[in-house]
C-alpha positions in Angstrom: 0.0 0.0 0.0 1.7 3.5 -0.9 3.0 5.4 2.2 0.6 8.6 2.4 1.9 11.9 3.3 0.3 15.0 4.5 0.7 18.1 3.7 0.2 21.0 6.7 0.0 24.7 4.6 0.2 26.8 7.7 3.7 25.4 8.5 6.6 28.1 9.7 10.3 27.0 9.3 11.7 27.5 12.7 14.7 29.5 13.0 16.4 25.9 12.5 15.2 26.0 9.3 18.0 26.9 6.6 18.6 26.7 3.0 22.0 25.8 3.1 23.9 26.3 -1.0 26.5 23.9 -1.5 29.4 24.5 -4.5 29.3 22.1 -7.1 32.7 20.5 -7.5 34.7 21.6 -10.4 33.2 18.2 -12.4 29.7 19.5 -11.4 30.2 22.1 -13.5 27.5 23.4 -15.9 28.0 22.0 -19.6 27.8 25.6 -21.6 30.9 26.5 -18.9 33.0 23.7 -19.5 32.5 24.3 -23.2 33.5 28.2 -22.8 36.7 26.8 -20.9 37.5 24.1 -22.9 37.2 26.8 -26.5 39.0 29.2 -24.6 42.2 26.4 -23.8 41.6 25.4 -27.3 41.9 29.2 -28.8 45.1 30.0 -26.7 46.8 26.5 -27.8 45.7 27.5 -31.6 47.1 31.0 -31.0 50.1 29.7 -29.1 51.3 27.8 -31.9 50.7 30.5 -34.4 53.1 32.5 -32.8 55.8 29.7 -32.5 55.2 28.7 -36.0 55.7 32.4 -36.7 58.6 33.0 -34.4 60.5 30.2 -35.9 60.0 31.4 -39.6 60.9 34.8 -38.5 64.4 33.5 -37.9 64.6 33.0 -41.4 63.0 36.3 -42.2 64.9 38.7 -40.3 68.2 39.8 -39.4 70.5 41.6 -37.1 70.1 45.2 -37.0 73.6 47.0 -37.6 73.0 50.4 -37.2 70.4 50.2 -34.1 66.3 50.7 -33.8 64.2 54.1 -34.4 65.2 55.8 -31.0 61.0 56.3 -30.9 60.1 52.7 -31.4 63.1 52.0 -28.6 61.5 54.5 -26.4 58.6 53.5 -23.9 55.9 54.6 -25.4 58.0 56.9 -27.6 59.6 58.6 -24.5 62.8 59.1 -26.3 66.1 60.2 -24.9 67.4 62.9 -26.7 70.8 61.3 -26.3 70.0 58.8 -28.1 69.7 60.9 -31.4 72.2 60.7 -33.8 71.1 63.7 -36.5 68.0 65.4 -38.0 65.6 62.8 -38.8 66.1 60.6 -36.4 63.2 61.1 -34.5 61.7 59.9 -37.5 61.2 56.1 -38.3 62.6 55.4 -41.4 63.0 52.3 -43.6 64.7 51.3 -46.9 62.3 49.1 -49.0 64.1 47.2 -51.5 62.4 45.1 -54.4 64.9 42.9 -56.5 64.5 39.9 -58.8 65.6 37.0 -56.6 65.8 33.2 -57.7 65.5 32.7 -61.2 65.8 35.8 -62.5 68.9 37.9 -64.4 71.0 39.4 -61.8 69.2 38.4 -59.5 70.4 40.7 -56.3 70.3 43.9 -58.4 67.4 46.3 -57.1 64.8 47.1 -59.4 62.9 49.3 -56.3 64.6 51.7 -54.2 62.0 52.9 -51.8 62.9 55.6 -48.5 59.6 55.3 -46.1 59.8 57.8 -43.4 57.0 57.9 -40.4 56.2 60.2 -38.2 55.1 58.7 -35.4 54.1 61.9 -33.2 52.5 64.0 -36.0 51.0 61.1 -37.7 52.1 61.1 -41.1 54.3 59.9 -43.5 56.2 60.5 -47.0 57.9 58.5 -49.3 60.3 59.2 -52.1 61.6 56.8 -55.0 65.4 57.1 -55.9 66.2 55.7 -59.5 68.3 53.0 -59.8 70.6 54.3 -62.1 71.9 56.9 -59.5 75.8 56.8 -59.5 77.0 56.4 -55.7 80.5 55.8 -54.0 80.3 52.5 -53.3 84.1 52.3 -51.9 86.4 49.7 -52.0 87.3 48.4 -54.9 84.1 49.0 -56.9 84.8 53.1 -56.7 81.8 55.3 -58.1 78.7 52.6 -59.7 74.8 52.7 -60.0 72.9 51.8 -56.8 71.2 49.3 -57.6 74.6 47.5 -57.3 75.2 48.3 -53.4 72.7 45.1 -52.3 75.1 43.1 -54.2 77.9 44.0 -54.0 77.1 43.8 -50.1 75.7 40.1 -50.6 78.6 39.5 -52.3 81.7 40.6 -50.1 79.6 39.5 -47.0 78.9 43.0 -45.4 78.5 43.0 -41.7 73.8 42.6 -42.0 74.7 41.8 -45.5 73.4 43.8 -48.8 70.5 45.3 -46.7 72.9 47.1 -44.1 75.2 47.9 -46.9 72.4 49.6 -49.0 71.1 51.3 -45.6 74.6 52.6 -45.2 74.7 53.9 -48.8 71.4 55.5 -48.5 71.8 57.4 -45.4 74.8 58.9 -46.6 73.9 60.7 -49.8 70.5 61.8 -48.3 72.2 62.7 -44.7 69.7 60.7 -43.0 69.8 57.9 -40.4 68.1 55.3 -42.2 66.6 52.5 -39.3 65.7 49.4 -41.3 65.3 47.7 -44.2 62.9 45.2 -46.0 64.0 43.5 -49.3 61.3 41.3 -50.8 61.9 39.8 -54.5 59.2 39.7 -57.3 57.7 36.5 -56.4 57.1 37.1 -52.7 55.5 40.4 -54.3 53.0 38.3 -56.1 52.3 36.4 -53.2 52.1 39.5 -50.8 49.2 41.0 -52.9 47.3 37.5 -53.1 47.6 36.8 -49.5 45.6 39.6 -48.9 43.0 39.4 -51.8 44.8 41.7 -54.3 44.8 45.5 -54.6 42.5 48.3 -56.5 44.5 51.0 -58.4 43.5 53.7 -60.1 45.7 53.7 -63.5 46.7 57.1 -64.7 46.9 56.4 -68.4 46.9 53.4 -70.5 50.5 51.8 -70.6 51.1 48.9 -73.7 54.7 47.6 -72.6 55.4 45.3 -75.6 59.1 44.3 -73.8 57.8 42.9 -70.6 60.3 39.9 -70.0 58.0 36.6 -69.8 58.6 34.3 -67.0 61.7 32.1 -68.1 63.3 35.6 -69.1 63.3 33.8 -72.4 61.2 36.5 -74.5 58.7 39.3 -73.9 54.7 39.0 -72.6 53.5 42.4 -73.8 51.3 43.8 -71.1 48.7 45.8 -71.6 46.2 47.9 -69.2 43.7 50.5 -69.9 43.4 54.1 -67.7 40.9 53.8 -65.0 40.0 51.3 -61.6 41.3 47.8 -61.7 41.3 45.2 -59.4 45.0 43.5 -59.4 46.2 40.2 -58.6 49.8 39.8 -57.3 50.8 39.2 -61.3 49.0 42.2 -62.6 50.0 44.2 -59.5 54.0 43.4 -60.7 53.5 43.9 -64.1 52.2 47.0 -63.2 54.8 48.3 -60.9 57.8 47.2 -62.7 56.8 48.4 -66.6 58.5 51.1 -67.8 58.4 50.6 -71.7 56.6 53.5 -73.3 56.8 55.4 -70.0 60.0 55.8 -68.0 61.9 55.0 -64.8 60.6 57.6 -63.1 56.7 56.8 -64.0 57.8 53.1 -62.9 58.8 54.8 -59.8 55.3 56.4 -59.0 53.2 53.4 -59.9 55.4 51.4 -57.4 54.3 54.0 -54.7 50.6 53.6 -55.8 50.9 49.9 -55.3 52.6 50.2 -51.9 50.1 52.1 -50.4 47.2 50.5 -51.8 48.5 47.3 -50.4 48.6 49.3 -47.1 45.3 50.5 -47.1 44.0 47.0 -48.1 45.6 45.4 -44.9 44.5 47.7 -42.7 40.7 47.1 -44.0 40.5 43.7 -44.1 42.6 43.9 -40.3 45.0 41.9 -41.6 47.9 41.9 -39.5 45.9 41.7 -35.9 45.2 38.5 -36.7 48.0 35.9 -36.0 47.0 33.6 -38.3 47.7 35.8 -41.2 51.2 37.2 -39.7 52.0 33.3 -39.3 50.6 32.5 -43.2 52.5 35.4 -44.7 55.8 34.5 -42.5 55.4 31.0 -44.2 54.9 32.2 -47.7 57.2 34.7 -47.8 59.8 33.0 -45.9 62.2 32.3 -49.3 61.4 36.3 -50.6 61.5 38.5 -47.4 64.6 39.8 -45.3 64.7 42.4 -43.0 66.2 43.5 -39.9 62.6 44.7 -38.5 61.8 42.8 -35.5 58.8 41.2 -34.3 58.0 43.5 -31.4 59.3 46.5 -33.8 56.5 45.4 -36.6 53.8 45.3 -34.0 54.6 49.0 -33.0 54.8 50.3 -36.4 51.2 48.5 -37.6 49.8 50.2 -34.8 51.2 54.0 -35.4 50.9 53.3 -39.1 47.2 52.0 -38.9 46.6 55.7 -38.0 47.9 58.3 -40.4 45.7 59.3 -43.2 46.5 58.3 -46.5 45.3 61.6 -47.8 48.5 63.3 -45.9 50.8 60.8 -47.5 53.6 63.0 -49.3 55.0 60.4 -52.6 58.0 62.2 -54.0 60.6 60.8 -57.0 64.0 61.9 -57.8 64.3 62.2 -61.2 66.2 64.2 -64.6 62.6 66.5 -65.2 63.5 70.4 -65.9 63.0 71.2 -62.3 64.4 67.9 -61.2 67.6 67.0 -58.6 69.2 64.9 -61.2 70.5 64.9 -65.0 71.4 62.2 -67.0 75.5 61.5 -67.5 77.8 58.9 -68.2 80.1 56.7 -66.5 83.8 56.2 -66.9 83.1 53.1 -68.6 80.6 54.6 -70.7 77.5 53.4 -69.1 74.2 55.6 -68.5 74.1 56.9 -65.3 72.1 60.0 -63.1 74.2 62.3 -61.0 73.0 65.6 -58.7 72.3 68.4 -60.9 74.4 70.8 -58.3 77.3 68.7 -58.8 76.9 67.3 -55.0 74.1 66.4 -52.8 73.4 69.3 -51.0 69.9 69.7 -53.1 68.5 66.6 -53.1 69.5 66.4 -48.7 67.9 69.6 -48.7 65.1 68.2 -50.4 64.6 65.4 -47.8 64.7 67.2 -44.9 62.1 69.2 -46.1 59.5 66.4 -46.5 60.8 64.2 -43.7 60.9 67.3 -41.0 61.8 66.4 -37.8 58.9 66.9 -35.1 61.4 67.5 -32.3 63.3 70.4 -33.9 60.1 71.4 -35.3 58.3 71.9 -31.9 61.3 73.0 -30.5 61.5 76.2 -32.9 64.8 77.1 -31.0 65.9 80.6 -32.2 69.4 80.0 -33.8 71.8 82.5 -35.0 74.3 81.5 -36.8 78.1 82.8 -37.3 81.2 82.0 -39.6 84.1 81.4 -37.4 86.6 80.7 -40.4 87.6 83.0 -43.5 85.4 80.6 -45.7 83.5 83.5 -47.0 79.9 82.8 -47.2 80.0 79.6 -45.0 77.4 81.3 -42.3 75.1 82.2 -45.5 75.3 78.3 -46.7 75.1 76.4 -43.7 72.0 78.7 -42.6 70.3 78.2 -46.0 71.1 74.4 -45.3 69.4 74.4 -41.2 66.1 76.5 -42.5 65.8 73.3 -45.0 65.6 70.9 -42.2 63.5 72.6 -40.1 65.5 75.4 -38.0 64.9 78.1 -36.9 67.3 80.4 -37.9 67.2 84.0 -36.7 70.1 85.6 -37.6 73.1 85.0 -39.8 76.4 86.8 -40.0 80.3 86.8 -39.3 81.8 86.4 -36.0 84.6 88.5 -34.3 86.8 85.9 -34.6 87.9 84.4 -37.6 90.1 81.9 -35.9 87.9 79.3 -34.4 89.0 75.6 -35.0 86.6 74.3 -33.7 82.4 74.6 -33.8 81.2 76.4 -31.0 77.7 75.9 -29.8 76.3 78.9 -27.2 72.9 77.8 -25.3 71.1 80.2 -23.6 67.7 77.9 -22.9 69.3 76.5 -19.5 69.1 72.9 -21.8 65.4 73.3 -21.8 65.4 72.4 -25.8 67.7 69.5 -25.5 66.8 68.0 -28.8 67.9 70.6 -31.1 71.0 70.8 -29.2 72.0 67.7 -29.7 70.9 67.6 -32.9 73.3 70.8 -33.9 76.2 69.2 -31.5 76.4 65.7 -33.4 75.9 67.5 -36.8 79.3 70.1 -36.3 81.4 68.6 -33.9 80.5 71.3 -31.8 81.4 72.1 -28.1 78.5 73.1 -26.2 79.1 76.2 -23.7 75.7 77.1 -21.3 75.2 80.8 -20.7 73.2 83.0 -19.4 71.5 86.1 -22.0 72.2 89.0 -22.5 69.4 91.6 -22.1 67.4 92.1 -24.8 69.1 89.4 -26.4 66.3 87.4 -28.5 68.7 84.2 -29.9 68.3 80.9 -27.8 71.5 79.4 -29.1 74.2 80.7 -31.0 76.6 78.4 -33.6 80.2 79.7 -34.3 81.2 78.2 -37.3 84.7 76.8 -36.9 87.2 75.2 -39.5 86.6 71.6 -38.1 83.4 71.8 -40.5 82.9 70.0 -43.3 80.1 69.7 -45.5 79.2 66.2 -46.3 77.0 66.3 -49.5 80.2 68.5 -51.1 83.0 66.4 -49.8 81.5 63.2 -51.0 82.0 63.9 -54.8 85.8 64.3 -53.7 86.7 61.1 -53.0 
């Protein structure tokens, strides 16, 4: 017989009476948590190897820096130390881009693209400008004067300490008189492969180009390419063809187009997010393991994707040395006879001019030290150039004349700011050998620093042609 039970409706719990909760053990644990935990071991394993995968084919990818990171991207959270700078433009970040042949092709380690990116990380912006690769440079040793496109190799070649990319960088910085940070050298296959990975590029073509030379693939014959003016989609193929014609246009057109490619690449990355995701940076590591060197490093390519990701491609400033009526350059020829572009001005006091006038340093710049300066020597109109030289990159100069003295051996570098503008101080120190003497001004007296001009000087853009 079932057991009856009664139910009593005006029962009270006593004060006896608890609910008492008891924690579940960890295995009583609800099924949709366990899931969550078990993805989230599952996503961090997954993203864990990613990185490996990618750390290990970056070993491949990139090398030792010779000459030393951006002083900004070395900085904590740019802080930089104005000790650390080494000479206008360095509180810049700027890298070499280098696009050669590789594998398979003719000459193989000679650069076809010769790319200077500079970023400015505090103002936001960026330029770049294309140098020809028919420019004749020093290389030294026993190669004497040559083209650079010849500096990569003759740096893979002899074994240069970071090899051809260090070698270039070095080459670089000198005839534009800027420190130059890194380099990235990528060859025409890992170009195709770059612009697939991420689902190709759009470019607006300028004009119709018909380049009935274009080498075919075994650099047997031509393939005539051919594209009409207007938007196009690219793959990596079309994207090369594109950038490297320069049949029935010119070097310096080539030189554009390879710009237009560069940031359209950029701007396709960011908008597809490509590089926050680590299965991407590990797929592109992978592909372009054989085609990519640099001496960028990991932690350094995370900084500059997210200061990059920010400037407006509208500000962008794209500039090209080239042989045009008010160009830098003009054609010549070599001792051997060979074609070859050299400065207009007969040294590279211009074109460095030039480049400090689109890559402005923002310290100096928001600085805006008053500067006078004076010719210490009996180098008449030294004061005149070297002041037409400082307003170029971005000084301030106030006032320019001789100095008592015309005696001075050395540069002499007066600061009346108490060091409260240590950048441009340093800057003007490392640039003239100059010894820096604090003072206290004069009344009246509207100059913040004042640079005595002493025989020790030597310009660098007019003593490199006398090798």
């Amino acid at each position: 017989m079932p057991r009856r039970i009664s139910f009593n409706p005006k029962f009270e719990p006593t004060p006896a009476s608890k609910v008492i909760a008891v924690k579940p053990k960890w295995w009583q644990l609800d099924r949709k948590r366990a899931l969550i935990l078990a993805a989230a071991i599952f996503l961090s394993l997954v993203m864990g190897w990613f990185l490996v995968k990618a750390a290990m084919t970056a070993r491949r990818i990139i090398t030792e820096n010779t000459s030393g990171s951006a002083p900004f991207l070395a900085g904590i959270f740019g802080d930089v130390d104005w000790r650390q700078l080494k000479g206008e433009g360095d509180g810049r970040i700027n890298i070499l881009l280098l696009g050669l042949g590789g594998e398979g092709h003719v000459a193989p380690n000679l650069t076809d693209t010769i790319i200077v990116l500079s970023i400015d990380p505090q103002e936001k912006n960026a330029a770049m400008l294309s140098i020809p690769r028919d420019l004749q440079v020093y290389v030294g040793g026993n190669y004497g004067y040559g083209k650079i496109n010849s500096v990569y190799a003759y740096g893979e070649q002899d074994n240069y300490p970071g090899g051809g990319g260090a070698f270039t960088k070095e080459k670089i910085s000198e005839i534009l008189d800027l420190p130059i940070h890194y380099y990235a050298r990528l060859d025409f296959d890992g170009f195709k492969k770059m612009i697939n990975t991420v689902g190709g590029v759009t470019i607006d073509v300028e004009k119709n180009i018909y380049d009935y030379a274009y080498p075919d693939e075994n650099m047997q014959g031509y393939d005539p390419f051919f594209i009409t003016k207007g938007v196009h989609e690219m793959d990596g193929n079309v994207a090369l063809k594109y950038a490297r014609s320069r049949y029935t246009t010119s070097d310096f057109d080539r030189a554009k187009r390879q710009q237009q490619v560069l940031s359209a690449l950029r701007e396709k990355s960011l908008k597809i997010n490509f590089i926050s995701n680590p299965k991407n940076v590990s797929d592109v590591l992978g592909i372009l393991g054989d085609h990519l060197r640099t001496d960028i490093q990991l932690w350094e390519m995370q900084r500059m994707y997210e200061i990059t990701k920010e400037i407006n491609p509208e500000t962008m400033v794209n500039k090209v040395l080239d042989n045009s009526a008010d160009g830098f350059l003009m054609a010549s020829q070599s001792n051997g006879g060979a074609y070859v572009l050299v400065p207009r001005a007969g040294d590279f006091s211009e074109i460095q001019r030039f480049v400090h006038e689109i890559f402005i340093d923002s310290y100096i710049k928001q600085e805006k030290a008053r500067l006078a300066v004076l010719n210490g020597t009996r180098r008449d109109g030294l004061a005149n150039s070297v002041s037409k030289m400082l307003k170029s990159y971005g000084y301030n100069v106030v006032k320019t004349k001789n100095a008592k003295n015309k005696n001075y051996t050395q540069c002499v570098l007066y600061d009346y700011t108490n060091n409260s503008k240590p950048y441009t101080l340093q800057y003007l120190a490392s640039r003239f050998g100059a010894r820096i003497e604090s003072m206290s001004p004069k009344e009246g007296q509207t100059e913040e620093m004042i640079l005595i001009l002493g025989s020790n000087y030597q310009d660098p853009a007019k003593s490199y042609y006398s090798r």
